[in-house]
C-alpha positions in Angstrom: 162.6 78.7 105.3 160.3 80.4 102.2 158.0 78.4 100.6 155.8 78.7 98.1 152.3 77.6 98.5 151.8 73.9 97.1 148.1 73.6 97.4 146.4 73.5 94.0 144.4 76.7 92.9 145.6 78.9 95.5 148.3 82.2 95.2 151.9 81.5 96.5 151.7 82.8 99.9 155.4 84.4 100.9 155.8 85.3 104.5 157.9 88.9 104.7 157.8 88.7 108.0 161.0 87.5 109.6 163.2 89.6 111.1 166.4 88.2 109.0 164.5 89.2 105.9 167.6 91.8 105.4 170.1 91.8 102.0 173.1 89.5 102.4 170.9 86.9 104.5 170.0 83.6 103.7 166.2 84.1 104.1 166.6 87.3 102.2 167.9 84.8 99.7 165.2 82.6 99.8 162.5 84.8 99.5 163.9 86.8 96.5 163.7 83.7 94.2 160.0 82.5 96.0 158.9 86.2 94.8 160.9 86.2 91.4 159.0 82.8 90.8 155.9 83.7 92.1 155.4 86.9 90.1 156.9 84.8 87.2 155.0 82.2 87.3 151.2 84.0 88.8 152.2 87.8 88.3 150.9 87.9 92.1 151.2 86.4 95.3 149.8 86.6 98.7 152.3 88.3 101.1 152.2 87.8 104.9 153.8 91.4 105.9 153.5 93.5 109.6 152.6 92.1 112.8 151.4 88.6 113.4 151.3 86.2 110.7 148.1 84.8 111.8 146.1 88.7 113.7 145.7 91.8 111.7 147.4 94.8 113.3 145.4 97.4 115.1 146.0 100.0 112.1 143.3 97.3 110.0 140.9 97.7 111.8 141.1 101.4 112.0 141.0 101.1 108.1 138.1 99.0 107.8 136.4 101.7 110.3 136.9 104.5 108.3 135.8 102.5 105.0 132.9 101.8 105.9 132.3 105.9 107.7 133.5 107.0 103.8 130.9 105.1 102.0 128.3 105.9 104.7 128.2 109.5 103.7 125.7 110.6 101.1 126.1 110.4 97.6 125.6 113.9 97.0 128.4 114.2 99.6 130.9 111.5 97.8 130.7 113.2 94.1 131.9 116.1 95.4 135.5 114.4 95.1 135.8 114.8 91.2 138.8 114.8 88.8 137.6 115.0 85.4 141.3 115.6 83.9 142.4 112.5 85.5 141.6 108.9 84.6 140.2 106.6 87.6 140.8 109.2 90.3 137.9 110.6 92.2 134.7 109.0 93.2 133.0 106.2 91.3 129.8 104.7 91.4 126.6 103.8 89.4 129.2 102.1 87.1 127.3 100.8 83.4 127.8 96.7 84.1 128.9 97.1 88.0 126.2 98.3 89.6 127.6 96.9 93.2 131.2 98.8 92.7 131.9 102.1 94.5 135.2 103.8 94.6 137.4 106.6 95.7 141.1 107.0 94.7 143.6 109.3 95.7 146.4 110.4 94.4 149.9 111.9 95.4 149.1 110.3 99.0 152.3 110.4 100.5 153.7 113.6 99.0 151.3 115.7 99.1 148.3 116.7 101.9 146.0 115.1 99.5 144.7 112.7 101.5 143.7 116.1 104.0 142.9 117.7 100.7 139.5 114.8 100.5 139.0 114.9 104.3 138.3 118.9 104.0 135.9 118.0 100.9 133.8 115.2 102.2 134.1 116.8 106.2 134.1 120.5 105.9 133.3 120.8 109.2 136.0 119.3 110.6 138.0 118.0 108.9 138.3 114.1 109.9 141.6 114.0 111.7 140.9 110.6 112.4 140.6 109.7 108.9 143.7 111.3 107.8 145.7 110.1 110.3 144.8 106.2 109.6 144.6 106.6 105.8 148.1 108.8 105.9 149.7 105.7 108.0 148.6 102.7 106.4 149.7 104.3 102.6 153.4 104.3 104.8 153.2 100.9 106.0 151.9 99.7 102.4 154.5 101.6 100.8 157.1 100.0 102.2 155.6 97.0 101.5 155.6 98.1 97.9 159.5 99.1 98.0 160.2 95.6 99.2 158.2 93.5 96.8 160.2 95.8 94.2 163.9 95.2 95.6 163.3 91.5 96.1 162.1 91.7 92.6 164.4 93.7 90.8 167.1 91.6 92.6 166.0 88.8 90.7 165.8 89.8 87.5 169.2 91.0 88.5 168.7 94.4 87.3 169.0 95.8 91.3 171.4 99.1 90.3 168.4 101.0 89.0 166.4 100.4 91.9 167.7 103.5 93.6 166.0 106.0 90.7 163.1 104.1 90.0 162.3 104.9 93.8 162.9 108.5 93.1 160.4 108.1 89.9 157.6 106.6 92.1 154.1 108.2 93.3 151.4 106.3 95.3 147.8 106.5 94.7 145.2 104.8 97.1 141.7 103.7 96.4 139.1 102.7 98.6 136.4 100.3 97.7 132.6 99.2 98.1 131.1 96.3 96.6 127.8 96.1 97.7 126.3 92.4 98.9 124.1 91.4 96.1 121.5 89.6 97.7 121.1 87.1 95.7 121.7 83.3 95.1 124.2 82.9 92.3 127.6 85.5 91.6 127.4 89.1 90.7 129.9 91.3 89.0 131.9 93.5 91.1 134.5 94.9 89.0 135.1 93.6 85.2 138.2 91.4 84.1 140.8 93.8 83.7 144.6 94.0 83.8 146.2 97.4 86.2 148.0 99.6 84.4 150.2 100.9 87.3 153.2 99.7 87.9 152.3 97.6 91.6 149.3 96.7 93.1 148.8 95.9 96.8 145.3 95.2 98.0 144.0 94.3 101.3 140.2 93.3 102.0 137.8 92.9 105.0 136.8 89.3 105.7 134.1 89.2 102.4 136.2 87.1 99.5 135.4 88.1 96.0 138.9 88.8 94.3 139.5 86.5 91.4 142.7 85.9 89.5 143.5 84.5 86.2 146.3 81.7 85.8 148.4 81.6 82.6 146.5 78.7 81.7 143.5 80.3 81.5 142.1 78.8 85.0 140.6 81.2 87.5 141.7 81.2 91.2 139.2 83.1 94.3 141.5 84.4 96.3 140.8 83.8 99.7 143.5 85.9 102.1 143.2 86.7 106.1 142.4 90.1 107.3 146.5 89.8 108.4 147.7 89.2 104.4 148.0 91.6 101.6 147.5 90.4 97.4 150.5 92.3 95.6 149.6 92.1 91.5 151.8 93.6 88.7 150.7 96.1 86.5 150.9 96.5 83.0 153.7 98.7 83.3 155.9 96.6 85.4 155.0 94.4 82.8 156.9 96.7 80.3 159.6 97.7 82.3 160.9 94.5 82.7 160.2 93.4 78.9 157.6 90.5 79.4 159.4 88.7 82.0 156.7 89.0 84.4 153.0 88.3 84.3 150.5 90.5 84.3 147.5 88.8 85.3 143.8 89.8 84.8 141.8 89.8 87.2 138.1 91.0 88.8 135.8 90.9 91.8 133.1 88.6 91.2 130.1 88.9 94.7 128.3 86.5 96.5 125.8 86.2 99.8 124.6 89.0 102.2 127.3 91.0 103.1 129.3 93.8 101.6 133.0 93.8 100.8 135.5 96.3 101.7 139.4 96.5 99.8 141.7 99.2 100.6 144.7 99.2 97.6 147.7 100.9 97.2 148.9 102.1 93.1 152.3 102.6 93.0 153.4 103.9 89.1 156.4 105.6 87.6 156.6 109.1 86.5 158.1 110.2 83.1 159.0 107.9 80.4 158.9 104.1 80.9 161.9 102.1 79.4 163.2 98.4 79.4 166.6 98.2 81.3 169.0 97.1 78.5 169.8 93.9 80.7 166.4 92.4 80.1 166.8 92.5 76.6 168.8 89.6 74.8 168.3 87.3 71.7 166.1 85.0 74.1 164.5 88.1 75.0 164.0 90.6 72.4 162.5 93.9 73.0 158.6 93.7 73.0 157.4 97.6 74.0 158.3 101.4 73.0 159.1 103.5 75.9 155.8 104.5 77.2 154.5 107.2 79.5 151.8 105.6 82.5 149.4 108.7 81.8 149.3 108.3 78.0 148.4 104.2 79.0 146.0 105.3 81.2 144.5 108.0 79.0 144.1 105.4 76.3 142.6 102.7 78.1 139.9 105.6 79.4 139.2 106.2 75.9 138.6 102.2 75.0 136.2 101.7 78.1 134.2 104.8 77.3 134.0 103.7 73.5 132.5 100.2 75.0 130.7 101.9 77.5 128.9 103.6 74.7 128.7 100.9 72.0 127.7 97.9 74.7 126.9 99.8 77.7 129.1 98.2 80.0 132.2 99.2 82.0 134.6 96.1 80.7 138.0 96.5 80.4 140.0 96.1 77.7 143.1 93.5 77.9 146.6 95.0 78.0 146.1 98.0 76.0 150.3 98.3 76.4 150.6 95.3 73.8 148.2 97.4 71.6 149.3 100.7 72.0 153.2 100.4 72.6 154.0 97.4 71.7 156.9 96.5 68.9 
């Protein structure tokens, strides 16, 4: 039977797991409304998904492994993956504010040869099958990790008949991450307090905690998962997609002790125009954003945290720049 987590200060943990976890079942059933509340309720949970519920698989290890050989490289090596004309893709590091925070994302990773297309780049000697290989299968496995959350969810808000198009609407970006062990005795900033802007989040760590997550009464949880356990968070655009009836929580990495944390994440976000399903919008529920376009978010939440970056020199975030830009 789903359950949701009771301890206090903790994510809802959802086991995906079981092999009756197919539509028309009872535990199909079951979890739908554990992940309806729990993304209600937290805008995130902690899911239990692919191969033991207690070991990672062999493909998480092979991920950490190529983390850490990515980072390794030289810097000089690591900016040559730059995409000036578009936002939070390409390397990062030597961040104003988050001086422990390195990052590479990737996008179009499962339909295009991107993910080769950065392995040529930072290996032009060979290439890095190895690294393409891993990288190429865990953004499948995620993926469909991704497509289930988004079922299960849109299930529940009983809006399932446009499930089938916003699948055909949806491209996957990955990003790798680097948050260097500060050293030192009290916590250190990782990455600021900041809401996505995608439409899903899945994230997946090594053993180092750091991940923080604010509750809707303004408490903070650490998040605390196993190498076998993913955290899937909403993004500002699911957020306006399904007209407020989700959280969308913020959240940052906040570092502690002597050794370095790796996270691996998967973006999933919607191409073209973004627009409320009439079903979600009632008298109880009255429509709270424009249609929106995910790049034109995106764009404009660059522009916010260069204006800070250059007024306070720092790399916060701004909150959900949706409710300021495209909201009613």
């Amino acid at each position: 039977m789903a359950t949701l987590s009771a301890l206090p200060l903790s994510l809802p943990r959802i086991d995906l797991t079981s092999e009756d976890l197919r539509p028309g079942t009872t535990t199909w059933d079951l979890v739908r409304g554990d992940v309806l509340q729990a993304l209600e309720e937290y805008g995130c949970f902690e899911a239990v998904y692919g191969g033991s519920t207690n070991e990672p698989d062999q493909l998480y290890g092979s991920v950490m492994e190529q983390l850490k050989g990515v980072f390794n490289l030289p810097k000089e090596t690591k900016q040559r993956f730059f995409e000036p004309r578009k936002p939070f893709l390409g390397y990062h590091g030597d961040l104003p504010g988050v001086p422990l925070y390195e990052a590479m994302a990737i996008a179009g990773v499962l339909t295009s040869p991107a993910i080769q297309g950065l392995a040529d780049l930072l290996w032009s000697d060979h290439g890095n099958p190895r690294f393409c290989e891993t990288m190429n299968a865990y953004a499948k496995k995620v993926s469909d990790l991704a497509l289930l959350v988004k079922r299960l969810a849109f299930e529940g808000l009983g809006v399932a008949k446009y499930f089938d198009s916003h699948v055909n609407s949806t491209t996957y970006a990955l990003r790798l991450s680097k948050y260097t062990a500060p050293d030192t005795m009290g916590a250190q900033l990782g990455t600021s307090i900041h809401t996505d802007k995608n439409f899903l989040t899945i994230l997946q760590q090594n053993h180092v905690d750091g991940l923080e997550v604010q509750m809707k009464d303004g408490k903070w949880i650490r998040t605390s998962p196993s190498p076998s356990t993913f955290i899937v968070i909403v993004g500002e655009s699911f957020l306006g997609w399904c007209n407020g009836r989700l959280q969308c929580p913020r959240h940052c990495v906040m570092m502690r002790g002597h050794e370095t944390r790796y996270s691996i994440g998967l973006f999933s976000s919607l191409e073209g125009t973004i627009e409320c399903p009439k079903e979600l919008i009632d008298e109880e529920h009255p429509m709270l954003f424009k249609p929106f376009d995910e790049m034109a978010l995106l764009q404009y939440t660059q522009k916010k945290i260069a204006l800070q970056r250059s007024v306070r020199q720092t790399e916060e975030a701004p909150d959900c720049t949706l409710k300021e830009y495209f909201g009613v």
